[in-house]
C-alpha positions in Angstrom: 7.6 2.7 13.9 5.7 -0.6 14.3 4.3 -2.1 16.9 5.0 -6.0 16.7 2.8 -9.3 18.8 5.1 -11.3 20.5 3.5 -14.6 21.6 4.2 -16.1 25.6 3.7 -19.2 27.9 2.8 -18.7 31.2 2.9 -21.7 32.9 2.5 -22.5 36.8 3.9 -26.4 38.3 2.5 -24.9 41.7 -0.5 -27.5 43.0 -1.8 -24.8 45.1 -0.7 -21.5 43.4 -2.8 -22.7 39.7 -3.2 -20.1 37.3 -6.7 -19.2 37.8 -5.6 -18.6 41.4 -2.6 -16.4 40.6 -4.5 -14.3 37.9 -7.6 -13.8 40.2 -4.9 -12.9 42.9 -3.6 -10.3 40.6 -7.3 -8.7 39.6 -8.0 -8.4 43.0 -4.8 -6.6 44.4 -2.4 -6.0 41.4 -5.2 -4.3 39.4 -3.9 -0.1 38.8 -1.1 -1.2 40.5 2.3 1.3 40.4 5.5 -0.3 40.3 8.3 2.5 40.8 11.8 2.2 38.8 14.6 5.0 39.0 13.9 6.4 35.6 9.8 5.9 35.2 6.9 4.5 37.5 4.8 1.5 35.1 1.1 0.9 36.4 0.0 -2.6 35.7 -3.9 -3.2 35.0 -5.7 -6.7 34.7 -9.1 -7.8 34.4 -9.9 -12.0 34.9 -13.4 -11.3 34.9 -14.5 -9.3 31.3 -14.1 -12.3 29.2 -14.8 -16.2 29.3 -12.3 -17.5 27.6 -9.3 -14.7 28.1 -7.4 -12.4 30.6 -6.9 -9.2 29.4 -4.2 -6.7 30.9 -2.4 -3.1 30.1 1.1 -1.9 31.0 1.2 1.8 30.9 4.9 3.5 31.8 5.4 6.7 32.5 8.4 8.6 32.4 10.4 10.8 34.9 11.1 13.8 33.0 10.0 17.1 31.9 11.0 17.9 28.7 11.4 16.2 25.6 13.0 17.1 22.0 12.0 17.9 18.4 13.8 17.6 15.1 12.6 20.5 12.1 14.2 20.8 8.9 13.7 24.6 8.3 15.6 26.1 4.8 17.9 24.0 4.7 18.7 23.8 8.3 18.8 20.8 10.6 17.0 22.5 14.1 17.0 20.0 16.8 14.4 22.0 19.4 13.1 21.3 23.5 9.7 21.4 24.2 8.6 21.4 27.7 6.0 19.2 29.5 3.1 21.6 31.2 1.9 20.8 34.6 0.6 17.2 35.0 1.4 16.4 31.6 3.7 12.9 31.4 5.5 11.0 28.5 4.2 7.5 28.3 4.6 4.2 27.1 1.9 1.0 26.7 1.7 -2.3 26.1 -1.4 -4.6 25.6 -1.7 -8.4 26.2 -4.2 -10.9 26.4 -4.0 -14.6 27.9 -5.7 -17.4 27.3 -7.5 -18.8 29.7 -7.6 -23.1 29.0 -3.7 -23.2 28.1 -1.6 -19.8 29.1 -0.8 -19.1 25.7 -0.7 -14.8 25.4 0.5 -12.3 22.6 1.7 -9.1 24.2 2.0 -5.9 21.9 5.5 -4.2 21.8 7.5 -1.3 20.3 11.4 -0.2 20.5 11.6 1.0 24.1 8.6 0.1 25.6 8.0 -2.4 28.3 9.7 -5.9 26.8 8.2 -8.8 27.4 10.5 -10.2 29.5 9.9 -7.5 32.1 6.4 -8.5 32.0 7.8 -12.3 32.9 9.2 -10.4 35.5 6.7 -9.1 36.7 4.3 -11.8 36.9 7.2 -13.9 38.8 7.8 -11.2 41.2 3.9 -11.4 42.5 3.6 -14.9 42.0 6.1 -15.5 44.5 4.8 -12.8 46.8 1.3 -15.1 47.0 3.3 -18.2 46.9 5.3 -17.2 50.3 2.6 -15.3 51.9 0.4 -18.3 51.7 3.5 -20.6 52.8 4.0 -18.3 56.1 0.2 -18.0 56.9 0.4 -22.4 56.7 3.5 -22.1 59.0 1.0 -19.5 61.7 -2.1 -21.6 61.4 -0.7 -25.1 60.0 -2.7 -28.3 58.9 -4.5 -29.9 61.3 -3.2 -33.4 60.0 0.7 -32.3 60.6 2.4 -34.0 63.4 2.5 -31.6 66.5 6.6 -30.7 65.7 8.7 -27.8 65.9 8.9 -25.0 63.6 11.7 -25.9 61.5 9.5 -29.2 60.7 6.6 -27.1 59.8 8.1 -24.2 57.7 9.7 -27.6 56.0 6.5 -29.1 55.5 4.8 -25.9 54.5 7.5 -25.2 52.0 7.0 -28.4 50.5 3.2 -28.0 50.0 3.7 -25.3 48.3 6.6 -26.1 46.0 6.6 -25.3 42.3 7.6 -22.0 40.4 6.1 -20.0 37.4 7.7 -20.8 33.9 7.2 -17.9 31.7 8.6 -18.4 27.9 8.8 -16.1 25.1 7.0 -17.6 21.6 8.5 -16.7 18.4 8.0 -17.3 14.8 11.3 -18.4 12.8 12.1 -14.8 11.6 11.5 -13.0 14.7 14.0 -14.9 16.6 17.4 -13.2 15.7 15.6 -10.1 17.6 14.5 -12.1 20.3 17.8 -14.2 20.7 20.1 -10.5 20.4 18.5 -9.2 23.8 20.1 -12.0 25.7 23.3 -12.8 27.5 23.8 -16.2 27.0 22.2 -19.5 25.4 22.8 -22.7 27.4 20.9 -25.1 25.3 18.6 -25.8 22.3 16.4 -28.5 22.1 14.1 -29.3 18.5 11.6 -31.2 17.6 11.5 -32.8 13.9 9.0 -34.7 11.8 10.6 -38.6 12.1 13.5 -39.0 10.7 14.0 -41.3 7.6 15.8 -44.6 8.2 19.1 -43.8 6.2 19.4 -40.7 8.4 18.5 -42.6 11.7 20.7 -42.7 14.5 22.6 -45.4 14.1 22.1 -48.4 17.0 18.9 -47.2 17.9 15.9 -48.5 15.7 13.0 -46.8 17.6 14.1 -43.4 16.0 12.8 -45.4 12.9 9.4 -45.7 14.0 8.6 -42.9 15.8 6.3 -40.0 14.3 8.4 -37.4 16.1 12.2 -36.6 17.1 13.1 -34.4 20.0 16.6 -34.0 19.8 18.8 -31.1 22.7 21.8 -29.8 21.7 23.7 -28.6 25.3 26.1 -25.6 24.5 30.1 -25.7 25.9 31.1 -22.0 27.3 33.8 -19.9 25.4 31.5 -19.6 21.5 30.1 -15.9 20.9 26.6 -15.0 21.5 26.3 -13.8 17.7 27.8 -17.2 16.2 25.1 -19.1 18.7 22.3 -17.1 17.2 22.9 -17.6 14.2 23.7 -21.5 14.4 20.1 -21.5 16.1 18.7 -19.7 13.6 20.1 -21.8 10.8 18.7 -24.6 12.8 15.2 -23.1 13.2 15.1 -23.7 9.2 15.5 -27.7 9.3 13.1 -29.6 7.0 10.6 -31.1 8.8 10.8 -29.1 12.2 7.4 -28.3 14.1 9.1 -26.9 17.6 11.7 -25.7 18.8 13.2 -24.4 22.3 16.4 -22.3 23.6 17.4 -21.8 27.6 18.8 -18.4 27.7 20.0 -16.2 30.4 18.3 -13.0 29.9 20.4 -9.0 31.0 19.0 -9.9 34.7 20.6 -13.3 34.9 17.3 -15.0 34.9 16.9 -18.1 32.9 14.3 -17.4 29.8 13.1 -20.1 27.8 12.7 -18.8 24.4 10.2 -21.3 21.7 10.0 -21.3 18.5 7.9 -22.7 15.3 8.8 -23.0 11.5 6.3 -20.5 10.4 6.3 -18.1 7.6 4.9 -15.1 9.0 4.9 -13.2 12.4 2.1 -12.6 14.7 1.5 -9.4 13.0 2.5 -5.6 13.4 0.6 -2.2 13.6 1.3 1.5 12.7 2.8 2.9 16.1 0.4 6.1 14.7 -2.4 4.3 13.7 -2.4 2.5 17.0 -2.1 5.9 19.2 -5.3 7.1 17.3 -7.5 3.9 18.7 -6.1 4.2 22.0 -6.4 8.3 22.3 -9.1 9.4 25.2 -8.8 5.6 26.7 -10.4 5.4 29.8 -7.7 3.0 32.0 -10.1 1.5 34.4 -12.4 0.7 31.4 -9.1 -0.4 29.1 -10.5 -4.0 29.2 -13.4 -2.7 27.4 -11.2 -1.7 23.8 -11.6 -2.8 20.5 -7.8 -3.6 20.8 -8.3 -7.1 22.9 -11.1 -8.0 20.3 -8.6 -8.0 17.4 -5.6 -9.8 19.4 -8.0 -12.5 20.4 -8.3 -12.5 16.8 -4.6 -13.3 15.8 -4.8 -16.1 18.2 -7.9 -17.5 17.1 -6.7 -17.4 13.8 -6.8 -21.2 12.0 -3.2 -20.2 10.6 -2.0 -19.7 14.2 -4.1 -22.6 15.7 -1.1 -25.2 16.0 0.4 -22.4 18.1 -2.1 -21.0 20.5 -4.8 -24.1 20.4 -2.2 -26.2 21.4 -1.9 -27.4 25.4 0.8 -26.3 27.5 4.3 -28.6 28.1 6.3 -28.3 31.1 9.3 -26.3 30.9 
């Protein structure tokens, strides 16, 4: 089994509610944190402070049961056989990701069944909005001193509008990664590309600028009624354009959440490990020291990579 590095965008159009306030909110109360789910309990650990220049976090999940089974070939014989789970013994998952500190660029480590990067979206959304309305409710209790002395619809009004703005999370994606990607969604609503500038005889016709621009952004907005599978693979197809340098899809992810999904014309992935090999770094891990591993060392060093620089050195665009 491998283990593959998905790339994300976090992204926060919050005034107040910045990203170094949110993620220093989060290492100072979401820090060995346990979120509880009906079939496992996930416990959530983030560090701001270890590095300079990145955040560094861990996702373990453990699961709710007791037992777990083993297949043997023995003479011939296909033996599928139960082994039980002794005491405090648990079945667990993790998950690794690091952030980048000047743009919100992240890679996040992943393997069938684990915690999906989406959930981690999730996640961060969930707690950014806890802050966000706590701090919106405290201004309502204690508001500015500059407000006009009016009732409290007017203030919970005023306070909502100082702290307006919402957390855009986006998946990244290399070209051949995004069929995967794309399959775990329920629908696409648009696609949006960006292409090296277009030649004259294939300009749009009427409109002479296109000629002498460097760049093209060009959004394709998607009627209801076409199969998720022939959408995939029209965006795919698309994703292999001559000359393109970006590209974007607005999904609807399983929980009905919108999910901006981005992609670049690039020839290789982020990069995979051994699920085995992996297991033997992290064996005897010490989880409040996790931010200590060799592990965030060699993610940092996929993003610092020059062949990934136009990627995650770039600046961060609005969603």
């Amino acid at each position: 089994m491998q283990v593959s590095l998905t790339g994300f965008s976090v992204y926060s159009k919050n005034s107040y509610v910045t990203l170094p306030y949110f993620f220093k909110y989060l290492e100072g109360t979401k820090n060995s944190r346990k979120i509880e789910y009906e079939h496992c309990a996930r416990y959530f650990f983030f560090n701001d402070s270890f590095n300079d220049d990145y955040r560094l976090g861990m996702i373990i999940t453990v699961k709710n049961q007791k037992s777990y089974l083993k297949f043997r070939e023995a003479g011939g014989s296909y033996i599928i056989k139960r082994e039980n789970l002794h005491g405090e013994e648990k079945l667990l998952e993790f998950n690794f990701f690091v952030i980048k500190k000047d743009n919100g660029l992240g890679i996040y480590t992943h393997y069938n069944n684990s915690c999906s990067v989406k959930e981690l979206g999730s996640i961060f959304r969930s707690w950014f909005y806890e802050l966000r309305d706590g701090l919106k409710e405290r201004n309502v209790k204690h508001p500015d001193a500059n407000w006009p002395m009016k009732g409290i619809d007017y203030i919970r009004r005023k306070s909502g509008n100082k702290y307006k703005g919402r957390l855009y999370f986006s998946i990244i994606t290399r070209r051949e990664g995004l069929q995967e990607v794309l399959a775990a969604m329920r629908k696409i609503k648009n696609v949006e590309v960006m292409l090296d500038a277009i030649v004259p005889s294939e300009a749009i016709p009427g409109v002479p600028i296109v000629n002498k621009s460097r760049r093209v952004t060009q959004k394709f907005t998607l009627g209801p009624g076409w199969p998720l599978q022939a959408l995939i693979d029209d965006v795919v197809e698309l994703s292999d354009l001559d000359g393109l340098q970006k590209g974007r899809v607005l999904c609807e992810g399983p929980d009905g959440r919108e999910i901006p999904v981005k992609f670049f014309n690039s020839p290789s992935n982020f990069g995979e490990y051994d699920y085995d090999e992996l297991t033997k770094m992290i064996d005897n891990l010490r989880a409040e020291y996790f931010f200590r591993h060799q592990i965030f060392d060699e993610l940092i060093s996929v993003m610092e990579n020059e062949d990934n620089d136009e990627i995650f050195g770039s600046e961060v665009e609005e969603d």
